[in-house]
C-alpha positions in Angstrom: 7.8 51.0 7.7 10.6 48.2 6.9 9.1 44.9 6.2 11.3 43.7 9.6 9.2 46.1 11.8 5.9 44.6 9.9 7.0 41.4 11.0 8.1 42.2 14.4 4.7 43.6 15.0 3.0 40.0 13.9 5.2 38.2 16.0 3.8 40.2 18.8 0.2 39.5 18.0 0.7 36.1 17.8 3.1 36.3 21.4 0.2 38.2 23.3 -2.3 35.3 23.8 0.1 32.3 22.7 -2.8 29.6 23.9 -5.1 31.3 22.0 -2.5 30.6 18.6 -2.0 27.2 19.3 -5.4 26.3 19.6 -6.1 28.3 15.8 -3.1 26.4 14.6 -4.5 23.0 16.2 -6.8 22.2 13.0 -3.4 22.6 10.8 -2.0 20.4 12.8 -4.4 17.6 12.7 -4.6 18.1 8.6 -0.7 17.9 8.2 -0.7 14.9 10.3 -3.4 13.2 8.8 -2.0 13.6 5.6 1.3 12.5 6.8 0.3 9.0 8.3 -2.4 8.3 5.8 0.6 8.9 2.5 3.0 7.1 4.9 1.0 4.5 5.5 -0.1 3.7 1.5 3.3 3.9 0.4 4.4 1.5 3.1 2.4 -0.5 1.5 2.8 -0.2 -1.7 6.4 -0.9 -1.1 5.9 -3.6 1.0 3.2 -5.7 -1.8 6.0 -4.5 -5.0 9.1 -6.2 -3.0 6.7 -9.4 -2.3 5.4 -9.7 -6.0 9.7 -9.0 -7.3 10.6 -12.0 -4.6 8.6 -14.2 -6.3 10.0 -13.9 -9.2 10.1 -10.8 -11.4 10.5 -13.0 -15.1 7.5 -14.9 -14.4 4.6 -15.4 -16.9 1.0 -16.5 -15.5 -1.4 -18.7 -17.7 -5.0 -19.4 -17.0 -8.5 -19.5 -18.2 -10.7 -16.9 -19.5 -13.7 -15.4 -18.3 -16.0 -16.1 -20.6 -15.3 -20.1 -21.3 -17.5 -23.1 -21.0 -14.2 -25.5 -20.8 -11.2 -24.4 -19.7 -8.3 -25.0 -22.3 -5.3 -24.5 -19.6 -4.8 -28.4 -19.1 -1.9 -30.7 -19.1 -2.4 -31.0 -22.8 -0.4 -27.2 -23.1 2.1 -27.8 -20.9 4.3 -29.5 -23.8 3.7 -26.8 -26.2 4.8 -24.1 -23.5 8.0 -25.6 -22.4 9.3 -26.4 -26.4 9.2 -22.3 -26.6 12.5 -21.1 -27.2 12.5 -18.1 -24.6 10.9 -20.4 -21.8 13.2 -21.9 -19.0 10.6 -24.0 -16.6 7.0 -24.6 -17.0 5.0 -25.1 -13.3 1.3 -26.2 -13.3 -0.9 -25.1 -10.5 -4.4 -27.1 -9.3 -5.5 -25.5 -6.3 -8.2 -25.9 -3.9 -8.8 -24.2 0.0 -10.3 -26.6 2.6 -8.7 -27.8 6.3 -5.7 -29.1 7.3 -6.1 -31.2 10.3 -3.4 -33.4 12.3 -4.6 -35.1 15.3 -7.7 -32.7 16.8 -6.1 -29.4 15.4 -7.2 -28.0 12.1 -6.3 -25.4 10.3 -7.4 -23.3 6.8 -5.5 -23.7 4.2 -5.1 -23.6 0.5 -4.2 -26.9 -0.9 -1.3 -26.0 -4.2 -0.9 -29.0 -6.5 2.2 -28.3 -8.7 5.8 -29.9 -9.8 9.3 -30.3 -9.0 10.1 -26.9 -10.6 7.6 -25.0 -8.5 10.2 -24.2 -5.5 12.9 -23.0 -8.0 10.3 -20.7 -9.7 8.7 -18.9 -6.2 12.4 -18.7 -4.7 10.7 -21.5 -2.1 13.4 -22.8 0.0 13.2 -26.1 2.3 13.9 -25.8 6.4 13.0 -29.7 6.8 12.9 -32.5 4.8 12.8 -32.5 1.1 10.7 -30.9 -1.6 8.6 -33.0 -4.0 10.6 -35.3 -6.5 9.8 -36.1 -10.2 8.8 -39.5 -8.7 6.3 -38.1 -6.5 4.7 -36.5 -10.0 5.1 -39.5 -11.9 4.1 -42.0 -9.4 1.2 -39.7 -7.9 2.2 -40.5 -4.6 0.2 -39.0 -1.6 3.7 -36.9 -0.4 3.3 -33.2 0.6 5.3 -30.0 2.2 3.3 -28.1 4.7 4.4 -24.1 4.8 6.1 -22.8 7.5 3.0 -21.0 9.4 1.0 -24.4 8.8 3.8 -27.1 10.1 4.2 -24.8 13.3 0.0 -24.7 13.7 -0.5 -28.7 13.5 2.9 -29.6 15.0 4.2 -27.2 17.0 7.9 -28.3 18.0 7.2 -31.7 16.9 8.9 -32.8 14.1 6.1 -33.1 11.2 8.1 -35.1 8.9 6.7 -39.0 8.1 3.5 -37.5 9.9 0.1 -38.0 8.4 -2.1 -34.7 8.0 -5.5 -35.2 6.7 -6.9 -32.7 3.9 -10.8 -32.3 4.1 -11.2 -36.5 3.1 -8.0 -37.7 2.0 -4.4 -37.9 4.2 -1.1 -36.9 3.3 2.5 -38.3 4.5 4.6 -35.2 5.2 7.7 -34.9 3.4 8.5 -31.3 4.3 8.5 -27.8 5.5 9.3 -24.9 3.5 11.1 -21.8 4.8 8.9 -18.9 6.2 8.5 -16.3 3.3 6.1 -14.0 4.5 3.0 -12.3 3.3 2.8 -12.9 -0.5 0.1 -9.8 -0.2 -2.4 -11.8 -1.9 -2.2 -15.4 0.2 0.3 -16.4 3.0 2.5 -19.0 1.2 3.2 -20.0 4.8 0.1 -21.5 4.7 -0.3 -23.7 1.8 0.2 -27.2 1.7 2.1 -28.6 -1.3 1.4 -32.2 -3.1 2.2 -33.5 -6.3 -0.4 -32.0 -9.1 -1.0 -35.1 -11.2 -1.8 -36.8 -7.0 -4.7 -33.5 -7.3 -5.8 -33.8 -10.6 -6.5 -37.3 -10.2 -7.4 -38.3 -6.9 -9.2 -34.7 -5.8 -10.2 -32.7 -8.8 -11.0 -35.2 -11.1 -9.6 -33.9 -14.1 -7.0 -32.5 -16.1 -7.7 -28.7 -15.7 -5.2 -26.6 -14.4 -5.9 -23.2 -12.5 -3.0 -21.7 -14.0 0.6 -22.2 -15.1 3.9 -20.2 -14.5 6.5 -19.9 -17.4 9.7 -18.5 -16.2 11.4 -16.8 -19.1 14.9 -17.2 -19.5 15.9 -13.6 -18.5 14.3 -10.6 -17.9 15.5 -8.9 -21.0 13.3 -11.5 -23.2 10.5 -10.8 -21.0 8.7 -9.5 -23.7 9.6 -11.8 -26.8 8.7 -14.7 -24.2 5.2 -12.9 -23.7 4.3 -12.7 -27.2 5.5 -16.1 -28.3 3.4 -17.7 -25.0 0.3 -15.7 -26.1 0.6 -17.0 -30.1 0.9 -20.1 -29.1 -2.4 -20.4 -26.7 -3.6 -18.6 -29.5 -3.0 -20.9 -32.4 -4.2 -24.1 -29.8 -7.4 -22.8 -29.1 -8.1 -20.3 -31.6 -10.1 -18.2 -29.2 -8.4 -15.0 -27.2 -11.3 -14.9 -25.1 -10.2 -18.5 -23.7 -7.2 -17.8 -21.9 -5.8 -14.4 -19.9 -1.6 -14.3 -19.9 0.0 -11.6 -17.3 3.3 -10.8 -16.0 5.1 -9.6 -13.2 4.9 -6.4 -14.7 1.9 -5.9 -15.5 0.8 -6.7 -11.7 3.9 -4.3 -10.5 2.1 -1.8 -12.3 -1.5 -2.5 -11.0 -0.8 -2.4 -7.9 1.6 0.8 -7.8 -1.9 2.3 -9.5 -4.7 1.5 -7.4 -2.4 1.7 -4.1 -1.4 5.2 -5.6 -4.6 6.3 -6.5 -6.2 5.0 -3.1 -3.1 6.8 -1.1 -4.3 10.3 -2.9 -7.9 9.3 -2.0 -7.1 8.9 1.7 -4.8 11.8 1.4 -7.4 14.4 0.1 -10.1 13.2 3.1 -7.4 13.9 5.3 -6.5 17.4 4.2 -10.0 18.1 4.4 -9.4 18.7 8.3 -7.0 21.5 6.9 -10.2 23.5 5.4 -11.5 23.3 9.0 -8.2 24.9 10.1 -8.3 26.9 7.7 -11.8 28.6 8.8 -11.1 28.1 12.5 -7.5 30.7 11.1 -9.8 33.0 9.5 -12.4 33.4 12.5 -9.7 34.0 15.1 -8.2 36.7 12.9 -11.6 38.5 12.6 -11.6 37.9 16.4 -8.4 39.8 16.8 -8.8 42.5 14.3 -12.1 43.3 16.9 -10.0 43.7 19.6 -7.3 45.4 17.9 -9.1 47.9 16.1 -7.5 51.3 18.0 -4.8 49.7 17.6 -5.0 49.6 13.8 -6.4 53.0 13.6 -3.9 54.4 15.6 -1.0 53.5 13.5 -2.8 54.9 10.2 -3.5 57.9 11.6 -0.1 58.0 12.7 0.6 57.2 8.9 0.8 53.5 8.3 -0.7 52.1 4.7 -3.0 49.6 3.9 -0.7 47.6 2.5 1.2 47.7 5.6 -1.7 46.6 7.9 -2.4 44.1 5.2 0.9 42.4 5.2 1.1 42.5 9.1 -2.1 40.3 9.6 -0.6 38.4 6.6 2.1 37.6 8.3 0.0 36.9 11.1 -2.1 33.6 9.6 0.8 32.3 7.8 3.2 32.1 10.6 0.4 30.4 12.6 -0.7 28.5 9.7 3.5 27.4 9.3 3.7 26.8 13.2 0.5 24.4 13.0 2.6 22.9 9.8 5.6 22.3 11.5 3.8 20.6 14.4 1.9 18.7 12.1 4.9 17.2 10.5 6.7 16.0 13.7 3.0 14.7 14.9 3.1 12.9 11.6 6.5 11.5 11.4 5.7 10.1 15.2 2.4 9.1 14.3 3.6 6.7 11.3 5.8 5.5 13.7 3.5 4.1 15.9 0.7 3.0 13.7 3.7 0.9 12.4 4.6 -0.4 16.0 0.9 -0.7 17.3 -1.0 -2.3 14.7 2.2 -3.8 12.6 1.6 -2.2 9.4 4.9 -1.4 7.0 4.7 2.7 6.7 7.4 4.9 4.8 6.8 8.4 5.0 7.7 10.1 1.9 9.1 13.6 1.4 6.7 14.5 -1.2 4.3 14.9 1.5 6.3 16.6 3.9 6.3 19.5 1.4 2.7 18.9 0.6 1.6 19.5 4.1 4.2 22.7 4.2 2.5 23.9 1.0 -0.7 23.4 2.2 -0.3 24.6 5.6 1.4 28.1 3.9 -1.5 28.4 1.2 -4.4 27.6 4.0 -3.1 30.9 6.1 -2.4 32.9 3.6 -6.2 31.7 1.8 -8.1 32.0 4.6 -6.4 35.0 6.8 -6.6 37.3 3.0 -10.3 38.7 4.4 -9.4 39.3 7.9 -6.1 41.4 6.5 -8.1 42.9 4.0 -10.9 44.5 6.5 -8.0 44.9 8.4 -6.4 47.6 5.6 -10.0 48.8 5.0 -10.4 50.0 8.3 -11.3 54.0 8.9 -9.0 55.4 11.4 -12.0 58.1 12.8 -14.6 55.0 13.2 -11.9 52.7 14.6 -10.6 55.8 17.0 -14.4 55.8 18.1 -14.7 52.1 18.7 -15.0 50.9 21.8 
């Protein structure tokens, strides 16, 4: 018999009770899907957290203290030494501390960022109203600030916030302005920060001369490297401890982040195809089901002189066309579903091809897996017992 016959005759198992495949195939389905949404929705984003960490900067060197010190060593005292490296454009301190905004009888949460005039040319922070913080303000420790974008809209509304006074926890700030909305940083809304002069923090709220961190912008990406090295020698050779101070780059958090959101994506991805193996069995039952009620019919065509191998690649055929359908289903239930987990619930998705041809592959190798036994007792059949069944 030609292999087109064979597959004719599969077809037509699968066309007699066409409900009955769908509902086999309906556990495929699901697992494709699942597997779909859950990849699309991890490299959404992973995507989404990479672009935010490159728009703030992607030649940007972090300072700050180690864990296992008694005094931190990241003070104004290494600022100097920092910006006299060669490879170093701009130096930015950070002080920060979280606590509530409040103007009038609203409040909101926010992180208060104490840092310099270079801070806004660093982060790619641009000003909608007002102006930014001057060398003045720094040198003068003057009780100026700029309010983020989600921040100034929370306390003001439409108002106009600048020469405004917005109280921080115990102390009040005159408003100078309002940075541009940047979105989600992925690890703090910059939108809601408030932004004062850090020598106005150190010494009128901290207390000291610590600094939580400090940004060294290189002078090109292509020195990244040398600037790394010469930033880590020096901190070196001022405290004389390793231990004492941690120093990362963009890079390296580019890299962090594409591993654990790969590696949780795969995670999610694996629970997910785990509905397939359900499929999978729900395949291989059905098929048992329908070599029952086809047994005279199998027997009659190998007494009429079909081969085992024959009736074996008919019910073949049979699981891994339903096992396909339920794939191909699965992918456009996919593609729609990323679509509206990213329109209901707002979250960045991107399906990727990769598992388009995963689900394909895995849809193909369930059927073929789990419909091998009801083929093979299938091919096995004796025609006499099979003419005798009733």
């Amino acid at each position: 018999m030609r292999l087109s016959d064979t597959f004719k005759l599969a077809l037509g198992g699968i066309t007699s009770n066409t409900f009955r495949s769908i509902l086999t195939a309906l556990g495929v389905i699901i697992g494709v899907s699942a597997v779909i949404i859950v990849v699309s929705i991890g490299t959404g984003a992973r995507r989404q957290t990479e672009a935010q960490i490159q728009r703030l900067g992607s030649n940007l060197i972090t300072v700050s203290a180690g864990y296992r010190t008694s005094r931190s060593p990241i003070n104004n005292d290494v600022l100097p030494y920092i910006e006299a490296i060669s490879t170093i454009r701009q130096v930015v301190p950070q002080v920060q501390t979280s606590g509530t905004a409040a103007y009038g009888s609203v409040g909101m949460t926010t992180t208060l960022m104490g840092t310099s005039v270079n801070y806004a040319e660093v982060r790619n922070l641009k000003v909608a109203r007002g102006r930014w913080l001057t060398e003045a303000d720094i040198q003068q420790n003057t009780w100026n600030c700029v309010l983020g974008a989600d921040l100034a809209e929370e306390l003001f509304g439409e108002a106009d916030p600048i020469g405004q006074r917005v109280r921080f926890e115990r102390v009040r700030f005159t408003v100078v302005g309002v940075a541009q909305a940047q979105g989600d940083s992925g690890f703090a809304s910059v939108d809601n920060m408030m932004y004062v002069p850090y020598t106005t923090m150190q010494q009128r709220v901290t207390g000291n001369k610590n600094l939580n961190s400090i940004v060294a912008q290189a002078v090109d990406e292509s020195v990244m490297g040398m600037a790394y090295d010469q930033v880590y020698a020096t901190l070196l050779g001022l405290t004389g401890d390793e231990r004492a101070f941690r120093v990362s780059n963009q890079a390296d958090m580019l890299e962090v982040v594409s591993n654990v959101s790969a590696t949780m994506t795969m995670l999610l991805a694996g629970i997910a195809a785990v509905s397939l193996v359900v499929g999978g069995i729900g395949i291989m039952n059905i098929m048992l089901v329908s070599v029952t009620e086809r047994i005279r019919e199998i027997a009659i065509r190998k007494a009429l002189g079909a081969k085992e191998g024959e009736i074996l690649v008919q019910f073949l055929l049979e699981s891994a066309a339903i096992s396909l359908t339920g794939g191909l289903l699965g992918v456009a239930v996919g593609f729609g579903g990323s679509a509206v987990v990213s329109r209901i619930f707002g979250w960045p998705t991107a399906v990727d091809m990769q598992s388009v041809v995963l689900g394909f592959v895995l849809s193909l190798s369930v059927g073929m897996f789990f419909g091998a036994y009801p083929a093979y007792k299938a091919a096995k059949l004796d025609p006499i017992e099979g003419l005798r069944y009733e």
